[in-house]
PQR file with spaces between the fields and no chain letter, atoms N, CA, C, O and H, PARSE charges and radii, in Angstrom:
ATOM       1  N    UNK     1      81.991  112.295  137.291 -0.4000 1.5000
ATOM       2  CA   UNK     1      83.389  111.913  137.251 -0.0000 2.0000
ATOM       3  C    UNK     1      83.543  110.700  136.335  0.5500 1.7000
ATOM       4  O    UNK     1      82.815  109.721  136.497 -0.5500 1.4000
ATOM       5  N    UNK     2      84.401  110.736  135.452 -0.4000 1.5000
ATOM       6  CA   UNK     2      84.914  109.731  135.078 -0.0000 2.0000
ATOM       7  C    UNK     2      85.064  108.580  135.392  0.5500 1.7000
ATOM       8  O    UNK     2      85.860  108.692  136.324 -0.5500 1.4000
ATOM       9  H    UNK     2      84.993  111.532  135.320  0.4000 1.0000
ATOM      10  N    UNK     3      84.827  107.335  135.257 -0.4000 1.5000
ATOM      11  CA   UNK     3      85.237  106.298  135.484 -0.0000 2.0000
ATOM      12  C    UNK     3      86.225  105.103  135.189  0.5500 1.7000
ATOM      13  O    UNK     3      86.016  103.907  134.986 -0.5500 1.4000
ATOM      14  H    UNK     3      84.181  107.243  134.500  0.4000 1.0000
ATOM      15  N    UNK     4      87.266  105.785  135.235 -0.4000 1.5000
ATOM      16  CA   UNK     4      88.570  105.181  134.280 -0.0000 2.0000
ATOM      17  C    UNK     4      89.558  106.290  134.804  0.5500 1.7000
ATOM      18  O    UNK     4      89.421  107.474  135.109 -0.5500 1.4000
ATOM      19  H    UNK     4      87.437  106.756  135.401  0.4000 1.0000
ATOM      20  N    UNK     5      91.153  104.951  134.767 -0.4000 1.5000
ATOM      21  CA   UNK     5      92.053  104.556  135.691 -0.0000 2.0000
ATOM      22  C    UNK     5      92.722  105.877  134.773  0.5500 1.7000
ATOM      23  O    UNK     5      92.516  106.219  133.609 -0.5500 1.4000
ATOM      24  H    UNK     5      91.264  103.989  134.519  0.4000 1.0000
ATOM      25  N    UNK     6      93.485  106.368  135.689 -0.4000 1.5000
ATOM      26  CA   UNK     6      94.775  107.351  134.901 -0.0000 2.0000
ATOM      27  C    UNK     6      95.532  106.730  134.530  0.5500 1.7000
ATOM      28  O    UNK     6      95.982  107.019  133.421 -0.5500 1.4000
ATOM      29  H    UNK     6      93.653  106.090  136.635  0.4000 1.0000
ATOM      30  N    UNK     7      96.249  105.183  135.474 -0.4000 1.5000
ATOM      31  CA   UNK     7      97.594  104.975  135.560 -0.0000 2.0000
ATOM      32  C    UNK     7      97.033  103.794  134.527  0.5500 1.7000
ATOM      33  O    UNK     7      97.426  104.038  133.386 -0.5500 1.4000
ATOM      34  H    UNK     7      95.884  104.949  136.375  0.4000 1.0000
ATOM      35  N    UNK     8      96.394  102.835  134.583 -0.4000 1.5000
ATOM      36  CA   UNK     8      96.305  101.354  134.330 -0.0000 2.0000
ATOM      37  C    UNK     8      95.279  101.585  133.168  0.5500 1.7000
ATOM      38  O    UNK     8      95.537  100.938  132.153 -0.5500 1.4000
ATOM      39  H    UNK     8      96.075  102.636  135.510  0.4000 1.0000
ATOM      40  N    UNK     9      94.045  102.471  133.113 -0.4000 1.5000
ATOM      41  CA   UNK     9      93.130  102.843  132.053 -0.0000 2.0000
ATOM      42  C    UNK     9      91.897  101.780  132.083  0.5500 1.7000
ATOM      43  O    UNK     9      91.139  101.516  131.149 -0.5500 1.4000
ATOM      44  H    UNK     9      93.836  102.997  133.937  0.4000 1.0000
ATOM      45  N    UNK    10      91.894  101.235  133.415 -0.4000 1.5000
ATOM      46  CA   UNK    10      90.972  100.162  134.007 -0.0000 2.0000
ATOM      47  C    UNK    10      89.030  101.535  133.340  0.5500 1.7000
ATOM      48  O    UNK    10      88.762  102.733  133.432 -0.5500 1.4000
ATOM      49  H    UNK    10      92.509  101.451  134.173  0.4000 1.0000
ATOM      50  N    UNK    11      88.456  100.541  132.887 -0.4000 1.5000
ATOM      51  CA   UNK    11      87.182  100.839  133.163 -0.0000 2.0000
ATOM      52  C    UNK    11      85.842  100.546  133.326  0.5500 1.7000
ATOM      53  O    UNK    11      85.861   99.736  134.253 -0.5500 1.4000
ATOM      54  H    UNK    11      88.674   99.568  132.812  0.4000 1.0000
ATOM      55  N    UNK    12      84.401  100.742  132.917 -0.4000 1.5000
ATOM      56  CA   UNK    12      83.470  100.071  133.484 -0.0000 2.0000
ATOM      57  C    UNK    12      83.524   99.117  132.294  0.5500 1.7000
ATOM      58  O    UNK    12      83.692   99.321  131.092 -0.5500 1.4000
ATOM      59  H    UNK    12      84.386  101.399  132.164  0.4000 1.0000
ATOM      60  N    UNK    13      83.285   97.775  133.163 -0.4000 1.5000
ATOM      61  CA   UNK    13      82.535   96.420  132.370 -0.0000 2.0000
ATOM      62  C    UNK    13      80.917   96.376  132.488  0.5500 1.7000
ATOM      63  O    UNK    13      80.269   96.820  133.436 -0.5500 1.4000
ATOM      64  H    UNK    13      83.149   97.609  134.140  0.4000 1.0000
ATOM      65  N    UNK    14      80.550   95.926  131.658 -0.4000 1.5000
ATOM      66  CA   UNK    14      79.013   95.434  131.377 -0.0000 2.0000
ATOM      67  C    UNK    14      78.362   93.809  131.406  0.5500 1.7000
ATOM      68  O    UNK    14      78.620   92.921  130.594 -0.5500 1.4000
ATOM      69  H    UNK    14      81.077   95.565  130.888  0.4000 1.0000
ATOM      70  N    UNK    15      77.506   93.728  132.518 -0.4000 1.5000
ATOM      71  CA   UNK    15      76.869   92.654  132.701 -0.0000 2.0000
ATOM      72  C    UNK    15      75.488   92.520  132.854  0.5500 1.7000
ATOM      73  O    UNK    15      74.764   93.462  132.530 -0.5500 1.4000
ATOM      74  H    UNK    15      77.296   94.449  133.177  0.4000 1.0000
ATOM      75  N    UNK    16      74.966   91.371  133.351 -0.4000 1.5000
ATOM      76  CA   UNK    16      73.639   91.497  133.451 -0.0000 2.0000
ATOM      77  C    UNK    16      73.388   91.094  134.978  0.5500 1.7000
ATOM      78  O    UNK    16      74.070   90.313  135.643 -0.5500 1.4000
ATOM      79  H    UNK    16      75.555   90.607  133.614  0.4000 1.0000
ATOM      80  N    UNK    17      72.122   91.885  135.429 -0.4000 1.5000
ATOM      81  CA   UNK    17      71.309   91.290  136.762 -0.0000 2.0000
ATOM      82  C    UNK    17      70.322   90.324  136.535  0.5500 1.7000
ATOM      83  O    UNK    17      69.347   90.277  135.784 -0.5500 1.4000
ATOM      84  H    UNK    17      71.568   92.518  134.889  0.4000 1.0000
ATOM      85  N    UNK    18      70.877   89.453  137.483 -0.4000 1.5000
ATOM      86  CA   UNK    18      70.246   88.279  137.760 -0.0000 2.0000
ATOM      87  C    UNK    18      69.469   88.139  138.498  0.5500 1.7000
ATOM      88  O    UNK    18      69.935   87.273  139.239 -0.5500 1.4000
ATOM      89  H    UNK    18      71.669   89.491  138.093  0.4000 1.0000
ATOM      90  N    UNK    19      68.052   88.537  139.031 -0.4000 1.5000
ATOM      91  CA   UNK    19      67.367   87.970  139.957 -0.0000 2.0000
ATOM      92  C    UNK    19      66.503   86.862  140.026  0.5500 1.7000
ATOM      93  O    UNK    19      66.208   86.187  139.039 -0.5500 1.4000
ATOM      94  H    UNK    19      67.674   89.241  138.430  0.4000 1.0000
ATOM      95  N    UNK    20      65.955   86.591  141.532 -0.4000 1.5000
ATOM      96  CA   UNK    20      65.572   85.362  141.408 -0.0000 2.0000
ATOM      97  C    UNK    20      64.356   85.240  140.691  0.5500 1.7000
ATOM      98  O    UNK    20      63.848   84.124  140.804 -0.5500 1.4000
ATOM      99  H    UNK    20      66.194   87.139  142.333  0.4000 1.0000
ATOM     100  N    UNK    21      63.712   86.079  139.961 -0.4000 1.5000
ATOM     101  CA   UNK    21      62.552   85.705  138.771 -0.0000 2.0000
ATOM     102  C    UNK    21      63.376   85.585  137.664  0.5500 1.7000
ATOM     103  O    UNK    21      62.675   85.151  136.749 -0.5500 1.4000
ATOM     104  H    UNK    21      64.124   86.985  139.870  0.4000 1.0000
ATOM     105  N    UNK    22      64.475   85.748  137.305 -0.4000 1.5000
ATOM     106  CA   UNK    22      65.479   85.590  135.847 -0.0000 2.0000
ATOM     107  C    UNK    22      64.954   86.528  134.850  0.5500 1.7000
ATOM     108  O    UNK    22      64.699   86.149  133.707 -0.5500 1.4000
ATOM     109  H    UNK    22      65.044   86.101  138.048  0.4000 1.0000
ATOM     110  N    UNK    23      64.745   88.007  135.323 -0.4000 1.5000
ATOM     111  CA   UNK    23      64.310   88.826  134.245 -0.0000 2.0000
ATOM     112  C    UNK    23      65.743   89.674  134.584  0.5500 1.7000
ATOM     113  O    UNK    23      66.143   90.125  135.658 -0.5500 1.4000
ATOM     114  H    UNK    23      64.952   88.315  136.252  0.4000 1.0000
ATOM     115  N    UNK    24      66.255   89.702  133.448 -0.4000 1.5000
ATOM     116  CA   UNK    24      67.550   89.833  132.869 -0.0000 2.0000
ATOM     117  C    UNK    24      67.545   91.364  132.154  0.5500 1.7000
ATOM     118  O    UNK    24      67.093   91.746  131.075 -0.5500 1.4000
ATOM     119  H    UNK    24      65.930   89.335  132.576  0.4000 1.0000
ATOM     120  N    UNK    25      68.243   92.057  133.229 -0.4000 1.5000
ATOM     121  CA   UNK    25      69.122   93.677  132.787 -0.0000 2.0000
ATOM     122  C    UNK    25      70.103   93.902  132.507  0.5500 1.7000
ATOM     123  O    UNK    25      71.060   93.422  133.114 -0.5500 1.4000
ATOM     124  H    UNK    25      68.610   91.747  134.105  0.4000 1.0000
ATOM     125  N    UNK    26      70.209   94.556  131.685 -0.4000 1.5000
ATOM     126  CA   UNK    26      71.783   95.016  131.768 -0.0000 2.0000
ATOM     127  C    UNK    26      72.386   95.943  132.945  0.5500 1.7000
ATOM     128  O    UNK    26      71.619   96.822  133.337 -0.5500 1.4000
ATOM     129  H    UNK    26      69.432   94.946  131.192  0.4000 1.0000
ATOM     130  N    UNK    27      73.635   95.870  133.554 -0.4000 1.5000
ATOM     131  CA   UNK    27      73.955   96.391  134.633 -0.0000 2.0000
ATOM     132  C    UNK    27      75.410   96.768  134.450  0.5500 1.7000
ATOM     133  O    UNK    27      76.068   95.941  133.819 -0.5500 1.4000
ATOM     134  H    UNK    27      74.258   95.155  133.236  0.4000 1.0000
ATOM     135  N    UNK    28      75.980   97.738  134.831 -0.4000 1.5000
ATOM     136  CA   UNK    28      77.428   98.371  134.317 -0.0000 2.0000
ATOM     137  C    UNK    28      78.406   98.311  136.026  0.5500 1.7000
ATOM     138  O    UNK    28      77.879   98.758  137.045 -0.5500 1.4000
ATOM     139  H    UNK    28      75.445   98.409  135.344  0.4000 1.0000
ATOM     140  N    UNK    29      79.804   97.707  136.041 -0.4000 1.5000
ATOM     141  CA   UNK    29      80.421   97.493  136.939 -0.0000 2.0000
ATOM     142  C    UNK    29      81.333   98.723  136.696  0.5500 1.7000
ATOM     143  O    UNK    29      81.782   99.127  135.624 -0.5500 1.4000
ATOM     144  H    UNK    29      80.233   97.343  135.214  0.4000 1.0000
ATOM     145  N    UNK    30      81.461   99.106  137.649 -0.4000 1.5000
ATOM     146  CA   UNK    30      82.602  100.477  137.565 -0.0000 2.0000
ATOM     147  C    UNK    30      83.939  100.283  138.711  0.5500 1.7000
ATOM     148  O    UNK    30      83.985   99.798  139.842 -0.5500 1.4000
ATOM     149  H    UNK    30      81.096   98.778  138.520  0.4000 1.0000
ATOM     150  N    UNK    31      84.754  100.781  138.002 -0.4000 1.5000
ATOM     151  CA   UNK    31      85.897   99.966  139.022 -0.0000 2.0000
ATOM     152  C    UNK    31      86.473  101.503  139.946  0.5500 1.7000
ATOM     153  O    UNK    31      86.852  102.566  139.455 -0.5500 1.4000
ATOM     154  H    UNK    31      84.716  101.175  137.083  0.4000 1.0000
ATOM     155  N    UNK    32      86.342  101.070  141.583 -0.4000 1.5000
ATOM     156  CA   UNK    32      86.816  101.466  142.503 -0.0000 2.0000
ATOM     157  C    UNK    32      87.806  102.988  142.045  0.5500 1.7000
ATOM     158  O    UNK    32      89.022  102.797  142.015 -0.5500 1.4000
ATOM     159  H    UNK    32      86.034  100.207  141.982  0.4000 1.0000
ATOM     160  N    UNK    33      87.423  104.102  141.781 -0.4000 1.5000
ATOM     161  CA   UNK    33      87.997  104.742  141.502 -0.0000 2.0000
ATOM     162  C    UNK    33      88.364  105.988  142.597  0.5500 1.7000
ATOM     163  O    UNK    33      87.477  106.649  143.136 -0.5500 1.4000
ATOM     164  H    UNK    33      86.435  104.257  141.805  0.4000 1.0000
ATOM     165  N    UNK    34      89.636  106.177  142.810 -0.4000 1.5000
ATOM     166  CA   UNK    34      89.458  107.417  143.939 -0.0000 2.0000
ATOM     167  C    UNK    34      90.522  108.798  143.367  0.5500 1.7000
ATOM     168  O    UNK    34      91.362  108.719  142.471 -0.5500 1.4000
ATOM     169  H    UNK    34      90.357  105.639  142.372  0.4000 1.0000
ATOM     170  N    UNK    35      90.229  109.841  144.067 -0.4000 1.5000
ATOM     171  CA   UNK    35      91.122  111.218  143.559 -0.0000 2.0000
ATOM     172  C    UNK    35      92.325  111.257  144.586  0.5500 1.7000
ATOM     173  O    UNK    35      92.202  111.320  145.809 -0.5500 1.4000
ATOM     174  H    UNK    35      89.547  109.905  144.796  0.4000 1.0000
ATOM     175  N    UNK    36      93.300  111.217  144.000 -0.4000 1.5000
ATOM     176  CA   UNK    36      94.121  111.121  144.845 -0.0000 2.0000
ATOM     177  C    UNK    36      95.057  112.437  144.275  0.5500 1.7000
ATOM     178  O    UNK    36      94.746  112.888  143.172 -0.5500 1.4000
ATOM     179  H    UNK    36      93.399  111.165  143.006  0.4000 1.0000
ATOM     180  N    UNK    37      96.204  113.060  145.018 -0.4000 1.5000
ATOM     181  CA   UNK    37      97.501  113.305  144.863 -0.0000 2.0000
ATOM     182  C    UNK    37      98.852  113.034  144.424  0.5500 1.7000
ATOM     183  O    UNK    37      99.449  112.584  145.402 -0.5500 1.4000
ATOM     184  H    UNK    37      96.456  112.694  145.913  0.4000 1.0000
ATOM     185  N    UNK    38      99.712  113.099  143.297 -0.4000 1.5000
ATOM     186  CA   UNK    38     100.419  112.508  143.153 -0.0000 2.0000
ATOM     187  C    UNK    38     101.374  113.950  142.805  0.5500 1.7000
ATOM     188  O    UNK    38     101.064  115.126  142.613 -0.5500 1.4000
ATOM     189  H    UNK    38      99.227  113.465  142.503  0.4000 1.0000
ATOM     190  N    UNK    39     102.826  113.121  142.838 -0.4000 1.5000
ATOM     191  CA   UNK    39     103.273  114.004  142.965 -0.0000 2.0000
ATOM     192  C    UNK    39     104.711  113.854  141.692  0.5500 1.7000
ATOM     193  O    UNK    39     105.811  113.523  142.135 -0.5500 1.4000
ATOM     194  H    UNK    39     103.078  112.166  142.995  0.4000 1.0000
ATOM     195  N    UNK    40     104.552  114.124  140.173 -0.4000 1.5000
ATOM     196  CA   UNK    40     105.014  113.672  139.133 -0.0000 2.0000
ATOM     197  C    UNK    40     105.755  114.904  138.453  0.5500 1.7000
ATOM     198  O    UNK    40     105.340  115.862  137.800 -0.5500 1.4000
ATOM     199  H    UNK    40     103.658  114.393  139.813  0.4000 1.0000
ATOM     200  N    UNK    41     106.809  114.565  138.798 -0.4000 1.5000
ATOM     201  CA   UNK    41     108.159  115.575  138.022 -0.0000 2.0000
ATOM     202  C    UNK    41     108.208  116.414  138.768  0.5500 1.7000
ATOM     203  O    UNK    41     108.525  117.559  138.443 -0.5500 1.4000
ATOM     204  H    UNK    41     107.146  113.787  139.329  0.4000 1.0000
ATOM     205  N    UNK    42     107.861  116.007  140.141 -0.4000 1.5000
ATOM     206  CA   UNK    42     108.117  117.493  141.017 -0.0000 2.0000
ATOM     207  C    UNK    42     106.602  118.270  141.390  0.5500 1.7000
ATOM     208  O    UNK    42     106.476  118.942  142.414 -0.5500 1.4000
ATOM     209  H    UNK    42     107.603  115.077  140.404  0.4000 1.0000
ATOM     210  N    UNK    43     105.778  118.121  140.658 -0.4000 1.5000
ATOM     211  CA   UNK    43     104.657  118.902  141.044 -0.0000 2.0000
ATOM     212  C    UNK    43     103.935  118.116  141.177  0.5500 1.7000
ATOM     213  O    UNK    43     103.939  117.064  140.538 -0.5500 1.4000
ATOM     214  H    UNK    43     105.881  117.575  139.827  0.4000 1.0000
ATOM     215  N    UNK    44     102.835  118.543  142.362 -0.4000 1.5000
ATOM     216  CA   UNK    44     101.821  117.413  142.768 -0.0000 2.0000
ATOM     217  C    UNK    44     100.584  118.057  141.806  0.5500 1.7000
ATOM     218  O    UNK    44     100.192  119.203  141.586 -0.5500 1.4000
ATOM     219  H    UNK    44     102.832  119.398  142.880  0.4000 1.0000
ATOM     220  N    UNK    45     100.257  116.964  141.439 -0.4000 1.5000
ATOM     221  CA   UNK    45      99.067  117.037  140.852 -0.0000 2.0000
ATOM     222  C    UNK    45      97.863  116.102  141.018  0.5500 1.7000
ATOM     223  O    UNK    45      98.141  114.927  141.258 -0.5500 1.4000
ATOM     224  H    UNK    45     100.576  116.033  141.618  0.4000 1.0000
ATOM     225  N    UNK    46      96.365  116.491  140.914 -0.4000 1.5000
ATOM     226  CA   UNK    46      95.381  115.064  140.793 -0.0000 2.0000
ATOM     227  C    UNK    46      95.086  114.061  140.019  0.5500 1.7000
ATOM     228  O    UNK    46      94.574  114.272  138.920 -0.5500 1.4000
ATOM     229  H    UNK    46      96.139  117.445  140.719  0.4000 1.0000
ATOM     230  N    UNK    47      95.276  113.180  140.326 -0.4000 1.5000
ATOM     231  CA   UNK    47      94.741  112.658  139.657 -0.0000 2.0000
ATOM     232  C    UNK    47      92.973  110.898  139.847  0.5500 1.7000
ATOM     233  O    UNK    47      92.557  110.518  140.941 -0.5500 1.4000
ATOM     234  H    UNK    47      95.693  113.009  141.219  0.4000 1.0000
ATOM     235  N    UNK    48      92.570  110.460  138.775 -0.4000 1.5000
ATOM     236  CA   UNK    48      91.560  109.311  139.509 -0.0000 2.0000
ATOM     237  C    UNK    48      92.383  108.086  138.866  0.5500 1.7000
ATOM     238  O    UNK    48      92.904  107.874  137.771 -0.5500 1.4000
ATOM     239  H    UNK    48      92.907  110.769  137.886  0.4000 1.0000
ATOM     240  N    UNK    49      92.248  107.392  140.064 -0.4000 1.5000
ATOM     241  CA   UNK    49      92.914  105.863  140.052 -0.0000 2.0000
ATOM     242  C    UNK    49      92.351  105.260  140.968  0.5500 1.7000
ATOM     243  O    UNK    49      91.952  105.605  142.080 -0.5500 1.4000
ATOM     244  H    UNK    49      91.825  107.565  140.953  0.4000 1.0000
ATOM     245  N    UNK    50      92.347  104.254  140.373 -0.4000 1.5000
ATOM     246  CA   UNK    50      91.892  102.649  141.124 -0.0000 2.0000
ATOM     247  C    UNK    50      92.549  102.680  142.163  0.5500 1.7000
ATOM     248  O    UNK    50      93.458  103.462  142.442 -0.5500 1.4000
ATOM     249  H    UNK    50      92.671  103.973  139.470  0.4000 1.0000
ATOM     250  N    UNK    51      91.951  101.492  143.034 -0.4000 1.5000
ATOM     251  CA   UNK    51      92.300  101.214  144.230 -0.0000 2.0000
ATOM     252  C    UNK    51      92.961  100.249  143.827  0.5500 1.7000
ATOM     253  O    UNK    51      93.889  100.059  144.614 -0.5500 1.4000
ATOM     254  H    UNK    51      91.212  100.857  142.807  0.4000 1.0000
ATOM     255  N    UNK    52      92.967   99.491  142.951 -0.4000 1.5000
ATOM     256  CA   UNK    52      94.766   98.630  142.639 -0.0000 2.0000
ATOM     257  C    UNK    52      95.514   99.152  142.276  0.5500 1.7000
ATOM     258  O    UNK    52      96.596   98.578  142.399 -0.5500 1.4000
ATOM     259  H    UNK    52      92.214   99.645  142.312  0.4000 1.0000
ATOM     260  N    UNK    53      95.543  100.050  141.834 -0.4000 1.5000
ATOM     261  CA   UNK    53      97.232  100.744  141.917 -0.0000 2.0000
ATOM     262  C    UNK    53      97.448  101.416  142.794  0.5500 1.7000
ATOM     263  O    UNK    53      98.614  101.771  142.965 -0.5500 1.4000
ATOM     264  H    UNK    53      94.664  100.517  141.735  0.4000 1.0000
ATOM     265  N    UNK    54      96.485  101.829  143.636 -0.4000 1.5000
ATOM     266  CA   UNK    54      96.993  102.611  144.483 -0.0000 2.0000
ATOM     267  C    UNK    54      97.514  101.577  145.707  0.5500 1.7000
ATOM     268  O    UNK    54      98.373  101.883  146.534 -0.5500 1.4000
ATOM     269  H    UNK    54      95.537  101.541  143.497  0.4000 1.0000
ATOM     270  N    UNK    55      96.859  100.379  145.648 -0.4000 1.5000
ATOM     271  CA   UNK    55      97.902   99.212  146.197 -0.0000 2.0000
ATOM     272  C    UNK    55      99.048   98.853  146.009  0.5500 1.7000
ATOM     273  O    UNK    55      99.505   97.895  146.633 -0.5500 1.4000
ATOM     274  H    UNK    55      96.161  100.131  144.977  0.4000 1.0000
């Protein structure tokens, strides 16, 4: 699945892991995405969106 917002177009950021020896990865944040129902011009359709908009 995709990881990116329908409504807002939110998607994954890239960082690094930090542990406590400081050997340094790259690590990818993916934002809260869920399938929801919506229901646009009359017909419901699916779609994936964040959990902030769906707030």
């Amino acid at each position: 699945m995709a990881a990116v917002c329908d409504i807002c177009a939110k998607k994954p950021t890239f960082g690094n892991n930090r542990p406590w020896s400081r050997k340094i990865t790259k690590r990818r944040f993916d934002p809260n995405i869920q399938r929801v129902r919506a229901v646009i011009n009359g017909t419901p359709k699916r779609m994936n969106v964040c959990t902030s908009c769906i707030k």
